[in-house]
PDB file of N, CA, C, O and CB in Angstrom:
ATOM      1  N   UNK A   1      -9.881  77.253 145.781  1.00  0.00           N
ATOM      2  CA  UNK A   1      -9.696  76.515 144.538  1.00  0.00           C
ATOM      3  C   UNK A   1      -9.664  77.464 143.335  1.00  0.00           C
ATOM      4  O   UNK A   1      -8.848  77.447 142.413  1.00  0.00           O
ATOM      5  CB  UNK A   1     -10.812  75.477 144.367  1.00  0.00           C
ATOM      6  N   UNK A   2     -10.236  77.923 143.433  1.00  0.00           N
ATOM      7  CA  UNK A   2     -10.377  79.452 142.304  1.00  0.00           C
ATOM      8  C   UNK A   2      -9.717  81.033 142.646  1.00  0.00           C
ATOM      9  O   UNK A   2      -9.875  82.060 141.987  1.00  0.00           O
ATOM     10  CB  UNK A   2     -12.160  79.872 142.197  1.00  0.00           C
ATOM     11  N   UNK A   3      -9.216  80.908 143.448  1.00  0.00           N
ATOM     12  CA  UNK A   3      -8.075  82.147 143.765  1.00  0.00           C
ATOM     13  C   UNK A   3      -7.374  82.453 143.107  1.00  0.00           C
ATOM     14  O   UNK A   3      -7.069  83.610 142.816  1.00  0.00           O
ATOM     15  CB  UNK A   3      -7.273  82.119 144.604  1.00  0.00           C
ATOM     16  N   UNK A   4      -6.926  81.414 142.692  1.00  0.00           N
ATOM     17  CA  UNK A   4      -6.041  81.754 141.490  1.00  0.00           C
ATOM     18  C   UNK A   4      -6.118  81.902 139.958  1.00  0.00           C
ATOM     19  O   UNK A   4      -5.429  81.805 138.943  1.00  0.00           O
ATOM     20  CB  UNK A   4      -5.299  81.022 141.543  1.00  0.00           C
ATOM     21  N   UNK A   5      -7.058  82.124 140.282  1.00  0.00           N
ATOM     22  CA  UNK A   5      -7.606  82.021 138.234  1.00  0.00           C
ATOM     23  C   UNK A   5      -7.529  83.566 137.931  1.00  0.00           C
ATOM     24  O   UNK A   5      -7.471  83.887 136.744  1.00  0.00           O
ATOM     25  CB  UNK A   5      -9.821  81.316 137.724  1.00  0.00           C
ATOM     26  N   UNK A   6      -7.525  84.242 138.591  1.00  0.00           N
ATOM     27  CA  UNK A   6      -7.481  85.914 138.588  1.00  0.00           C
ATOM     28  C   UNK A   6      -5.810  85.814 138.017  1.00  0.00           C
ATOM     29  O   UNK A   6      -5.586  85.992 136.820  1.00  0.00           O
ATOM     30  CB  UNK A   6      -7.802  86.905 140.525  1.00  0.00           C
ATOM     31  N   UNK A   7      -5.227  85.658 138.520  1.00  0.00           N
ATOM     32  CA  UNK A   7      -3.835  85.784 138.570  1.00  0.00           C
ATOM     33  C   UNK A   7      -3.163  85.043 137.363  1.00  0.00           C
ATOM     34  O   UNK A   7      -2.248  85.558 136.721  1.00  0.00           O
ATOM     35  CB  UNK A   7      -3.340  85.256 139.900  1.00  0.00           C
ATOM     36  N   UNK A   8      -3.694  83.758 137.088  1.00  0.00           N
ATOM     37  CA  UNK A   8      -3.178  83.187 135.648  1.00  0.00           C
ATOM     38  C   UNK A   8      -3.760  83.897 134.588  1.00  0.00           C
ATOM     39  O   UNK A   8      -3.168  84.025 133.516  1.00  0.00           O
ATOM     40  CB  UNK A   8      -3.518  81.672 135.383  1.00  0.00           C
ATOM     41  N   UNK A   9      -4.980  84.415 134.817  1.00  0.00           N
ATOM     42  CA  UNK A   9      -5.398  85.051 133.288  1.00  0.00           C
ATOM     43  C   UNK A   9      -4.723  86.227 133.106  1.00  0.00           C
ATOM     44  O   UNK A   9      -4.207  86.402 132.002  1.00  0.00           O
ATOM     45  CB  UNK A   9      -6.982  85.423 133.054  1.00  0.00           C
ATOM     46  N   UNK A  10      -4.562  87.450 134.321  1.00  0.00           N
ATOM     47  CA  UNK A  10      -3.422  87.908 133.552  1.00  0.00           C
ATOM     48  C   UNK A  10      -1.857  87.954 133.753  1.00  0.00           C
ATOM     49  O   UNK A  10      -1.092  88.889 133.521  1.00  0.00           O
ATOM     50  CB  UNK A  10      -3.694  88.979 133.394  1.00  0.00           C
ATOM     51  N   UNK A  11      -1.578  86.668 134.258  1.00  0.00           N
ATOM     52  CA  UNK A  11      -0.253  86.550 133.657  1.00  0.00           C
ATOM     53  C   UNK A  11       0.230  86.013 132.329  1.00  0.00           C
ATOM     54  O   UNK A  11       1.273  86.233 131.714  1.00  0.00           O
ATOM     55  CB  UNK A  11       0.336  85.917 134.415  1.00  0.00           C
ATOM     56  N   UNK A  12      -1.358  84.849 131.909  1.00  0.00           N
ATOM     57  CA  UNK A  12      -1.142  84.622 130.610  1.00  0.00           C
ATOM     58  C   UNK A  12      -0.649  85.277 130.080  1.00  0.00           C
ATOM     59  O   UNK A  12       0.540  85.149 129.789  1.00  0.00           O
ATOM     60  CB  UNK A  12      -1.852  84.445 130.012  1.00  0.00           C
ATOM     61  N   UNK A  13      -1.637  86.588 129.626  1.00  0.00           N
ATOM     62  CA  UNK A  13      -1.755  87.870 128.310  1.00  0.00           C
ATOM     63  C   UNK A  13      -0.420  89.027 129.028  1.00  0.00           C
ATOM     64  O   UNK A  13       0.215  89.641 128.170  1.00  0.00           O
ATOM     65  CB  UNK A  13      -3.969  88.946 128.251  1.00  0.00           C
ATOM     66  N   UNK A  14      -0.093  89.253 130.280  1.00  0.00           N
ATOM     67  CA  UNK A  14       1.110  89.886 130.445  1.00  0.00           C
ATOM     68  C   UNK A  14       2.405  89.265 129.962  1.00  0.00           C
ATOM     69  O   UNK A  14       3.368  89.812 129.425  1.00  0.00           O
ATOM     70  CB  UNK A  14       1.212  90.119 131.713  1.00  0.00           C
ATOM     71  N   UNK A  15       2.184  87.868 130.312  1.00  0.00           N
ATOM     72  CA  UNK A  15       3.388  87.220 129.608  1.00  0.00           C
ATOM     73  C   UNK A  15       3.324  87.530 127.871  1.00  0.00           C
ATOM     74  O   UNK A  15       3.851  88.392 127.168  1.00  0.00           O
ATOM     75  CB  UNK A  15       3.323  85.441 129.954  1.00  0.00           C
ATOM     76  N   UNK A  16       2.636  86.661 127.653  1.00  0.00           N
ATOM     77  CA  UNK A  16       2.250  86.877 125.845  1.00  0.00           C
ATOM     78  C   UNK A  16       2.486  88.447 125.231  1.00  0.00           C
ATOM     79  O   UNK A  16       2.629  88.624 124.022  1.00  0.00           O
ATOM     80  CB  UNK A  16       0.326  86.538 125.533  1.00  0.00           C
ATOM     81  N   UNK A  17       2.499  89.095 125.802  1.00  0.00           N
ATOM     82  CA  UNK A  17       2.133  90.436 125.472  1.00  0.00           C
ATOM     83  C   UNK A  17       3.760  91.131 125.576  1.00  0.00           C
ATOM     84  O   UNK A  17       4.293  91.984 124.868  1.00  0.00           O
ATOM     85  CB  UNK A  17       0.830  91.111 126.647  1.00  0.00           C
ATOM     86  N   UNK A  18       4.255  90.398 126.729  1.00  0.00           N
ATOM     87  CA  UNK A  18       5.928  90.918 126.859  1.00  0.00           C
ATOM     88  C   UNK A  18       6.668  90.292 125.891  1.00  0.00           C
ATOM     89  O   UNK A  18       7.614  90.913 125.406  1.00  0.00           O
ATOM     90  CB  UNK A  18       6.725  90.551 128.290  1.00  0.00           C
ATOM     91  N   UNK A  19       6.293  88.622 125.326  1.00  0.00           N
ATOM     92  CA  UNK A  19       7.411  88.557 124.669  1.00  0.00           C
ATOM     93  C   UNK A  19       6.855  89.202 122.864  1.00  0.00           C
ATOM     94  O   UNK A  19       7.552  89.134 121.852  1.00  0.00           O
ATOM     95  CB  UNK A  19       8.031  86.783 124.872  1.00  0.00           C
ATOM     96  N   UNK A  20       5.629  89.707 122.951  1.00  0.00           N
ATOM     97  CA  UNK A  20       5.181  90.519 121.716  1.00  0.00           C
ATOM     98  C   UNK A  20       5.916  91.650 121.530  1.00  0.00           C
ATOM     99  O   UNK A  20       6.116  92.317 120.515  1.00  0.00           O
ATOM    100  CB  UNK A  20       3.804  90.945 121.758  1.00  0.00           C
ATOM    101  N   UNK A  21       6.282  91.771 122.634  1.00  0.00           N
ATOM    102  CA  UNK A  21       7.108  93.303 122.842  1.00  0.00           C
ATOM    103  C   UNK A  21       8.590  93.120 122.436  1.00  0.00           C
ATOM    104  O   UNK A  21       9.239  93.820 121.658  1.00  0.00           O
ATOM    105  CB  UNK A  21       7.117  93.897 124.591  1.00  0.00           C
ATOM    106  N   UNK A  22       8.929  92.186 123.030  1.00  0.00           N
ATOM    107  CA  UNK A  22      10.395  91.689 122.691  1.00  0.00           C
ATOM    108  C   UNK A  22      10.557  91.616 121.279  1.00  0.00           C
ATOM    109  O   UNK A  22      11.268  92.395 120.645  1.00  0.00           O
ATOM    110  CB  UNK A  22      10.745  90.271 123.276  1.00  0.00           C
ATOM    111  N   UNK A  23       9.786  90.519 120.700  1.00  0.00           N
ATOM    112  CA  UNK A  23      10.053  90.210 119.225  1.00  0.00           C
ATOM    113  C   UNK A  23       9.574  91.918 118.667  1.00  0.00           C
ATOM    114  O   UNK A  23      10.388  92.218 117.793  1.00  0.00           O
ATOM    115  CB  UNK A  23       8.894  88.614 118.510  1.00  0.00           C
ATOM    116  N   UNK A  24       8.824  92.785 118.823  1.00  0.00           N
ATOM    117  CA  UNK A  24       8.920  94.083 117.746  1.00  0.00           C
ATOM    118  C   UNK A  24      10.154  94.583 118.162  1.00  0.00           C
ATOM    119  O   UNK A  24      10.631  95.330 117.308  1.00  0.00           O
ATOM    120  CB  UNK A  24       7.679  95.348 117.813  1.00  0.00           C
ATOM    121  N   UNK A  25      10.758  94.468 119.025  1.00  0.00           N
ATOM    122  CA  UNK A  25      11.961  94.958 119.443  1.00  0.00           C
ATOM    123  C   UNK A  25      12.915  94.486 118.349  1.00  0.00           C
ATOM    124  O   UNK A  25      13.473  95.238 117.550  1.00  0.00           O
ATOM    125  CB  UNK A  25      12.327  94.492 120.876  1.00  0.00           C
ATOM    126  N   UNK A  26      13.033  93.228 118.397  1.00  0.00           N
ATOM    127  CA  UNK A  26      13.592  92.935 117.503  1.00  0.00           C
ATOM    128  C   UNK A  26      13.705  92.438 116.247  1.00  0.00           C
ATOM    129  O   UNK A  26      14.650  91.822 115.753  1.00  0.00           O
ATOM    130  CB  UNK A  26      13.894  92.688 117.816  1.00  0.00           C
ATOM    131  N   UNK A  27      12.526  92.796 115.706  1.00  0.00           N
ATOM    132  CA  UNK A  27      12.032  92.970 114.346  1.00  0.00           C
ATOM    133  C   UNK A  27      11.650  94.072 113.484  1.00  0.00           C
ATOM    134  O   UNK A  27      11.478  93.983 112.269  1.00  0.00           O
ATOM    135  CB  UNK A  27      11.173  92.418 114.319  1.00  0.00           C
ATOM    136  N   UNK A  28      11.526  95.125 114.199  1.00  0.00           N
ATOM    137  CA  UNK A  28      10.850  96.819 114.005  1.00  0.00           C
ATOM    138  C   UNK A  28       9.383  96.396 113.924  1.00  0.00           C
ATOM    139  O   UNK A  28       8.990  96.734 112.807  1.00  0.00           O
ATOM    140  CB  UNK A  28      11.387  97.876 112.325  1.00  0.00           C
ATOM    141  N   UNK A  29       8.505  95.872 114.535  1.00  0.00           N
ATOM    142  CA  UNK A  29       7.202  95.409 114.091  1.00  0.00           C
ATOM    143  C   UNK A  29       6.270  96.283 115.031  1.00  0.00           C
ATOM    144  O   UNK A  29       5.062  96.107 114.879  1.00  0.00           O
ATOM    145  CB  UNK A  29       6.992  93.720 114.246  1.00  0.00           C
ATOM    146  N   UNK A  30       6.661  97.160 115.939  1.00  0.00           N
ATOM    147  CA  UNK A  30       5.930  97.728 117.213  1.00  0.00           C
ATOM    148  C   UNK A  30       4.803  98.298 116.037  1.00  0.00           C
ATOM    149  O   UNK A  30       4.881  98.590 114.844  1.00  0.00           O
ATOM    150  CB  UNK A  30       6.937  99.079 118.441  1.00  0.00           C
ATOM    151  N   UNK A  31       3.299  98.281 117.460  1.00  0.00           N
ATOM    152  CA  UNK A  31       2.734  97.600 118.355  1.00  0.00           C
ATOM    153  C   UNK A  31       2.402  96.377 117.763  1.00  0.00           C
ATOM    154  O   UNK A  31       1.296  96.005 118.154  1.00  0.00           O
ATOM    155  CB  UNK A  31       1.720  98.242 118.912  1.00  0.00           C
ATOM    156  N   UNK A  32       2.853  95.717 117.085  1.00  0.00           N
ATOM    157  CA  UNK A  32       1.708  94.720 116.484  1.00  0.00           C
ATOM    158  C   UNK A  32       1.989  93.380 116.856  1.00  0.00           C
ATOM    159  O   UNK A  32       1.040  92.609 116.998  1.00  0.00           O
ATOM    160  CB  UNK A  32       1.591  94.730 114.884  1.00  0.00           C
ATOM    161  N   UNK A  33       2.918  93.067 116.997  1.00  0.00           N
ATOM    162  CA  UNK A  33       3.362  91.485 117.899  1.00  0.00           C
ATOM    163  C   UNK A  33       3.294  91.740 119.097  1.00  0.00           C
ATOM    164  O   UNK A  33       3.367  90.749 119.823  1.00  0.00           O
ATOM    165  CB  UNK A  33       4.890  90.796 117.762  1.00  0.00           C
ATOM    166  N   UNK A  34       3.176  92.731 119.602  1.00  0.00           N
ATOM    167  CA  UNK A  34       2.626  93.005 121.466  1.00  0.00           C
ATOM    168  C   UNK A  34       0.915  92.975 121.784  1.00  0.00           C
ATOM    169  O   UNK A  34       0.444  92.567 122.846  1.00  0.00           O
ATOM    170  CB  UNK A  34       3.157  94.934 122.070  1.00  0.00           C
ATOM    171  N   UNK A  35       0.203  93.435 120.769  1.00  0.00           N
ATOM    172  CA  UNK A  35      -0.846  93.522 120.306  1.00  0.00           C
ATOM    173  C   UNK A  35      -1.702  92.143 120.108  1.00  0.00           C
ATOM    174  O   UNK A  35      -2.868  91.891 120.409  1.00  0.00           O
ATOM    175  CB  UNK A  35      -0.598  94.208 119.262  1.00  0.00           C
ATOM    176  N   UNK A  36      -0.593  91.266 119.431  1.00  0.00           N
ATOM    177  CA  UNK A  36      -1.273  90.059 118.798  1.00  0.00           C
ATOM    178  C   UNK A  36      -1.252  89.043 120.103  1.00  0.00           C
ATOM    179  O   UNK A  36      -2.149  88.270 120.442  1.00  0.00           O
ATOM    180  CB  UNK A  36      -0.379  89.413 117.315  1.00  0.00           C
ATOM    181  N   UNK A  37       0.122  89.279 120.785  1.00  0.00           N
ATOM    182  CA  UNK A  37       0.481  88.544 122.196  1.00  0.00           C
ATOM    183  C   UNK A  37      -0.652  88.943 123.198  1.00  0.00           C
ATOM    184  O   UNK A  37      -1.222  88.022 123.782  1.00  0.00           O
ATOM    185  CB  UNK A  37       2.053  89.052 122.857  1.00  0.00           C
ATOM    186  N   UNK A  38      -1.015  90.189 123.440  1.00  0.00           N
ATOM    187  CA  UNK A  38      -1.844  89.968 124.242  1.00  0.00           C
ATOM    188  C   UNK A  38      -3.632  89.548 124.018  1.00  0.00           C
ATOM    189  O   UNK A  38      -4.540  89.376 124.831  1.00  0.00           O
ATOM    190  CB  UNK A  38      -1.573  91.013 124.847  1.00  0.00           C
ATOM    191  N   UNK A  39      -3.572  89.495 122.564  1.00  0.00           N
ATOM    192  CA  UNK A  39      -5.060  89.112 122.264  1.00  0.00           C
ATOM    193  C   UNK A  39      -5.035  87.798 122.422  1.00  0.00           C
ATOM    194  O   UNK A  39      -5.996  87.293 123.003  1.00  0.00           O
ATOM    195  CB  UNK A  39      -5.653  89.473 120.863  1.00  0.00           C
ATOM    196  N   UNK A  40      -3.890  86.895 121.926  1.00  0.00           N
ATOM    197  CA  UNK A  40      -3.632  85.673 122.266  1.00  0.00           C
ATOM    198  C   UNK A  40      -3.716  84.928 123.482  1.00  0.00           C
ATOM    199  O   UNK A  40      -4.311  83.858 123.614  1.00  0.00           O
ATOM    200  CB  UNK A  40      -2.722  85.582 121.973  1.00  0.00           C
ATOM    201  N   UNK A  41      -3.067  85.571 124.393  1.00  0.00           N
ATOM    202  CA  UNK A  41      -2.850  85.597 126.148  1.00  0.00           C
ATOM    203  C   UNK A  41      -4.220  85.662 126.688  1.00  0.00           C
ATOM    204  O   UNK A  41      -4.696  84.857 127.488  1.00  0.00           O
ATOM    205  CB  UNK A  41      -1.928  87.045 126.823  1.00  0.00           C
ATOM    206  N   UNK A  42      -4.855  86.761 126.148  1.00  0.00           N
ATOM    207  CA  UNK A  42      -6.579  86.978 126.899  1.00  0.00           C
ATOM    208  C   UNK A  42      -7.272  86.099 126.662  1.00  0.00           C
ATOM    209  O   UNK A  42      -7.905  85.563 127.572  1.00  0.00           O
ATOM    210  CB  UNK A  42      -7.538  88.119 126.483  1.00  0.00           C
ATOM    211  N   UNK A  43      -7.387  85.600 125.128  1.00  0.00           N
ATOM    212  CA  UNK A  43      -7.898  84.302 124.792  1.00  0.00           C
ATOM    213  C   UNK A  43      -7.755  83.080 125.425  1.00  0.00           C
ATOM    214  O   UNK A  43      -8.614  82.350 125.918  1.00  0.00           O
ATOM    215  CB  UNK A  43      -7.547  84.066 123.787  1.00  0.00           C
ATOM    216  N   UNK A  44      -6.197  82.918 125.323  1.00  0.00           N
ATOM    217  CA  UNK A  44      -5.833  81.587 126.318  1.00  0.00           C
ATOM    218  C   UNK A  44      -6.267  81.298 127.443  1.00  0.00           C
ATOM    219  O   UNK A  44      -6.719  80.213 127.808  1.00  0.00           O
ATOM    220  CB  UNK A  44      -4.687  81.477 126.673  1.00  0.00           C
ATOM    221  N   UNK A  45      -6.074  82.857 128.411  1.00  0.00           N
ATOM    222  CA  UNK A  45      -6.402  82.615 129.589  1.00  0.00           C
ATOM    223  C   UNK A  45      -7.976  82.469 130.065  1.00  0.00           C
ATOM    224  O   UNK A  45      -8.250  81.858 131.098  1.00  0.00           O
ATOM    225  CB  UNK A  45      -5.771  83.546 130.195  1.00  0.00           C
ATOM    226  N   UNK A  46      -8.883  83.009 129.324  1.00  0.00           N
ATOM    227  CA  UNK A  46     -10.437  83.392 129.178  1.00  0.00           C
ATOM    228  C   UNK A  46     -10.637  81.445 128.905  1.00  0.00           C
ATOM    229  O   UNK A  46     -11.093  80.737 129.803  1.00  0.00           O
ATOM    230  CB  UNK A  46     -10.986  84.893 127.436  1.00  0.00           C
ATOM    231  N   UNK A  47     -10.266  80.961 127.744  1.00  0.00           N
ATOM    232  CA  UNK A  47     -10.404  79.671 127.500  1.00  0.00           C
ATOM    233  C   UNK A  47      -9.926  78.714 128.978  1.00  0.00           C
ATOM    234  O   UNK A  47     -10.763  78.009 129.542  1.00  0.00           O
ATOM    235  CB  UNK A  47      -9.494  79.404 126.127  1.00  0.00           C
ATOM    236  N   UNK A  48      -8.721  78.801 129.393  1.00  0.00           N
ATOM    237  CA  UNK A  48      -8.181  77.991 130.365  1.00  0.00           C
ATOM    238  C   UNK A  48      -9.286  78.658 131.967  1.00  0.00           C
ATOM    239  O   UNK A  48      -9.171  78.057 133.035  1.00  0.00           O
ATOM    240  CB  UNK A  48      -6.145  78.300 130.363  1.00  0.00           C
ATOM    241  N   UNK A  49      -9.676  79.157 131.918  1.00  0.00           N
ATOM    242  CA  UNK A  49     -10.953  79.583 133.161  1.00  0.00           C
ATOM    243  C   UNK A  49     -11.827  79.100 132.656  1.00  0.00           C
ATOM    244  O   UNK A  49     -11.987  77.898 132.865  1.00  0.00           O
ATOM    245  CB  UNK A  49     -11.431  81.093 133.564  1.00  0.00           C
ATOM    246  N   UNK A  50     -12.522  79.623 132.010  1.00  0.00           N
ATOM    247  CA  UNK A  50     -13.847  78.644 131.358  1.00  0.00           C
ATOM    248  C   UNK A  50     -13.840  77.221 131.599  1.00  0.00           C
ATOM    249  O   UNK A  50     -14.716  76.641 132.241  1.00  0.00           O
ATOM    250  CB  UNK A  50     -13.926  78.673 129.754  1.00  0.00           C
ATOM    251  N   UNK A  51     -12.565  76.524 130.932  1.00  0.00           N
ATOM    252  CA  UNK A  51     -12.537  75.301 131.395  1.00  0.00           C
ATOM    253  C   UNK A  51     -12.290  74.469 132.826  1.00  0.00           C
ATOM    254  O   UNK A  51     -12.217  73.275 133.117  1.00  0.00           O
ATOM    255  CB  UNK A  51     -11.860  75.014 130.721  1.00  0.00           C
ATOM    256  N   UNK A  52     -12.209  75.615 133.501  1.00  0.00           N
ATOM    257  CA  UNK A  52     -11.766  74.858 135.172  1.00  0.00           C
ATOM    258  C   UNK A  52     -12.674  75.190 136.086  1.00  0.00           C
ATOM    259  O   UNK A  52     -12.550  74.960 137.289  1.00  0.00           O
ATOM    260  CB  UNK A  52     -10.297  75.368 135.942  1.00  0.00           C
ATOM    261  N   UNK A  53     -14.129  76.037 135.278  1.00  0.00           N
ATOM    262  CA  UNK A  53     -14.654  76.548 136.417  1.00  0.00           C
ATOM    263  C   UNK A  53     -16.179  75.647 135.761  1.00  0.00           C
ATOM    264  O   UNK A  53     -16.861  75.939 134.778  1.00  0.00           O
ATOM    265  CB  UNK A  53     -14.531  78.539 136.689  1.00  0.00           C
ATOM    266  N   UNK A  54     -16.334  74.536 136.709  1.00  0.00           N
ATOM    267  CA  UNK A  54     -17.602  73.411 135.886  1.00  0.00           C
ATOM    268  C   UNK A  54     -19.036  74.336 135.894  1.00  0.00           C
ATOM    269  O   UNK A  54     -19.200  75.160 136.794  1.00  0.00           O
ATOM    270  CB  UNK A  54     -17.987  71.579 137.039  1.00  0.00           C
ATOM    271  N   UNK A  55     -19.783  74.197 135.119  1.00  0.00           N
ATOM    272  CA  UNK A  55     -20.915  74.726 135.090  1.00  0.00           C
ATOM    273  C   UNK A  55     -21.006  76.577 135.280  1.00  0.00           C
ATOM    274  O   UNK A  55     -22.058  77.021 135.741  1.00  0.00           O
ATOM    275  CB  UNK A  55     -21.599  73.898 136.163  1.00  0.00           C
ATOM    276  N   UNK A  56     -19.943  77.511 134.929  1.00  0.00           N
ATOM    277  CA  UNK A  56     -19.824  78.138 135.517  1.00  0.00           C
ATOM    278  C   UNK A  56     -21.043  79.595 134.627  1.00  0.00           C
ATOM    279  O   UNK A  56     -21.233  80.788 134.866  1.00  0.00           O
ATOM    280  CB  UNK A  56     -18.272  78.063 135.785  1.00  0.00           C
ATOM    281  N   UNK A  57     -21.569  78.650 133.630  1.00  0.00           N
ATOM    282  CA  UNK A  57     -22.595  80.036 132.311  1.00  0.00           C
ATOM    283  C   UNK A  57     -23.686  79.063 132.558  1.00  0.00           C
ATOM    284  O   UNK A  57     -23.604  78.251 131.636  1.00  0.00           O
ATOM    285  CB  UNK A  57     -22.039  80.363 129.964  1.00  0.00           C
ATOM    286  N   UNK A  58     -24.631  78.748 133.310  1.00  0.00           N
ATOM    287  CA  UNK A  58     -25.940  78.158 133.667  1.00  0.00           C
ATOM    288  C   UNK A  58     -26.061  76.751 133.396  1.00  0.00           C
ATOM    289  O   UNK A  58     -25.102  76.065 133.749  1.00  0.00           O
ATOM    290  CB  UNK A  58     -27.004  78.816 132.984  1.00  0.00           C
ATOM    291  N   UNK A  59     -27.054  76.161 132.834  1.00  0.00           N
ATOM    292  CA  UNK A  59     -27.664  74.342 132.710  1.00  0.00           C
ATOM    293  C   UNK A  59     -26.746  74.131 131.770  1.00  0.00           C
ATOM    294  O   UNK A  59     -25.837  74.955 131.864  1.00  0.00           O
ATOM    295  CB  UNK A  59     -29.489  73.824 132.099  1.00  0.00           C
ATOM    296  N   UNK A  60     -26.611  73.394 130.930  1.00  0.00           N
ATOM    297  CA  UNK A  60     -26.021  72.717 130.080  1.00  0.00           C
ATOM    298  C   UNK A  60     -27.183  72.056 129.257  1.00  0.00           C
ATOM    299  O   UNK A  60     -28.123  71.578 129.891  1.00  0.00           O
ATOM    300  CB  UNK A  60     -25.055  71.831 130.727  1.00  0.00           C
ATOM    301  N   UNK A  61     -27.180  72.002 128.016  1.00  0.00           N
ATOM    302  CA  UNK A  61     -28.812  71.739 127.434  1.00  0.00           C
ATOM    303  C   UNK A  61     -29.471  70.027 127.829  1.00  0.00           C
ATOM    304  O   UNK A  61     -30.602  69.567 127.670  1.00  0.00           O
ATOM    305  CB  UNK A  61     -28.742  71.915 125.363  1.00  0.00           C
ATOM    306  N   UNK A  62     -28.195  69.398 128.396  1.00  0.00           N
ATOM    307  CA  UNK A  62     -28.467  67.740 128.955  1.00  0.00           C
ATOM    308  C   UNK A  62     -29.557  68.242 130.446  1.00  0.00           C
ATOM    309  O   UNK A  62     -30.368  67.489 130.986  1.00  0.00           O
ATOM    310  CB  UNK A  62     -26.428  66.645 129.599  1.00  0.00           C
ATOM    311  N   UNK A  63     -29.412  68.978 130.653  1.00  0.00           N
ATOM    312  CA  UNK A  63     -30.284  69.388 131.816  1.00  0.00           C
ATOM    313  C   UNK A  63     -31.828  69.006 131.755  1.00  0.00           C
ATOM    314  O   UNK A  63     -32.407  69.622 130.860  1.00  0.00           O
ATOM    315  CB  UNK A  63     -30.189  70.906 131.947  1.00  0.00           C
ATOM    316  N   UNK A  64     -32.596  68.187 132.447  1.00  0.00           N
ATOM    317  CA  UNK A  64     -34.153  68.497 132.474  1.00  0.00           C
ATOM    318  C   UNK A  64     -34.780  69.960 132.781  1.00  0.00           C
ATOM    319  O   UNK A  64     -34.390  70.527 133.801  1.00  0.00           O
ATOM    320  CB  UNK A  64     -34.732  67.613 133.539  1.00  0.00           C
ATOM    321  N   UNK A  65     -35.352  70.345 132.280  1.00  0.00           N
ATOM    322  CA  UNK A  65     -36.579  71.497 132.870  1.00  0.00           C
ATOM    323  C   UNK A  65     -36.942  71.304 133.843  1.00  0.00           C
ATOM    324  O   UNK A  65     -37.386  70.215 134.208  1.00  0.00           O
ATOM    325  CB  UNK A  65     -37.800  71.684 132.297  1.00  0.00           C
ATOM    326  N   UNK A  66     -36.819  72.668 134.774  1.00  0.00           N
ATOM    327  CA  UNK A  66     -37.547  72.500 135.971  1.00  0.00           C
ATOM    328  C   UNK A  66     -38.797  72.067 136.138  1.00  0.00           C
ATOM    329  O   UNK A  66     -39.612  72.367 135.266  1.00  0.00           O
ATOM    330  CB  UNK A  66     -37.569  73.440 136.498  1.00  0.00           C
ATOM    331  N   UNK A  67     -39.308  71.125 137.499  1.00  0.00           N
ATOM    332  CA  UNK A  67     -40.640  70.454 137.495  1.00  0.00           C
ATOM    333  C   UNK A  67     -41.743  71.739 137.976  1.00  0.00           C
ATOM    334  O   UNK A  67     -41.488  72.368 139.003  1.00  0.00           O
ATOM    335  CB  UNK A  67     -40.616  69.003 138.661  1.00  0.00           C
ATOM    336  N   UNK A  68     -42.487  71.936 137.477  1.00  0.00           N
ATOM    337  CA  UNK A  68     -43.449  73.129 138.257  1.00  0.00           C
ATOM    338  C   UNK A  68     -44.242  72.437 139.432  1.00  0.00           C
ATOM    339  O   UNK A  68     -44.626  71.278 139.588  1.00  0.00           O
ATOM    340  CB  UNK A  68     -44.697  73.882 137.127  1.00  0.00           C
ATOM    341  N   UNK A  69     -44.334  73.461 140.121  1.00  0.00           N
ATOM    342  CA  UNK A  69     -45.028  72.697 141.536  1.00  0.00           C
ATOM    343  C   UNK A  69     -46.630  72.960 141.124  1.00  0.00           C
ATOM    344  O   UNK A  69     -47.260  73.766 140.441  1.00  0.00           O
ATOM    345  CB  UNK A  69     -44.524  73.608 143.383  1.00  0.00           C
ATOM    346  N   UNK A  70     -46.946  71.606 142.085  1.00  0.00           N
ATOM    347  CA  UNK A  70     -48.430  71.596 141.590  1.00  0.00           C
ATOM    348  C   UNK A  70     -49.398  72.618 142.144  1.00  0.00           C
ATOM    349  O   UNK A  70     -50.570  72.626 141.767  1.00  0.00           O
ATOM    350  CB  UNK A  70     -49.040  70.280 141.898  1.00  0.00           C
TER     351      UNK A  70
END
């Protein structure tokens, strides 16, 4: 179920990052729209994992405290 989350995050930011490359190409803007594409892409993809992987950074504060044993 999660095999693939490796592989979308960086195709996100490889994608994002190529067509950053494209547009300085054709704007004279190098590195900086390749730059912005892939900070964008890492983000996206970092966000879109986070969200598919449930509980995946510990309790959630709706959580009870553990009961101590007597």
């Amino acid at each position: 179920m999660y095999g693939s989350l490796g592989f979308q995050f960086a195709g996100t930011f490889l994608v994002l990052g190529a067509v950053g490359w494209w547009l300085d190409g054709q704007l004279g803007t190098a590195p900086w729209l390749m730059l912005v594409g892939i900070v964008l892409g890492a983000g996206g993809g970092f966000y879109s994992m986070v969200k598919k992987v449930p509980g995946g950074f510990g309790k959630s504060p709706q959580d009870p405290p553990p009961k101590r044993p007597s």
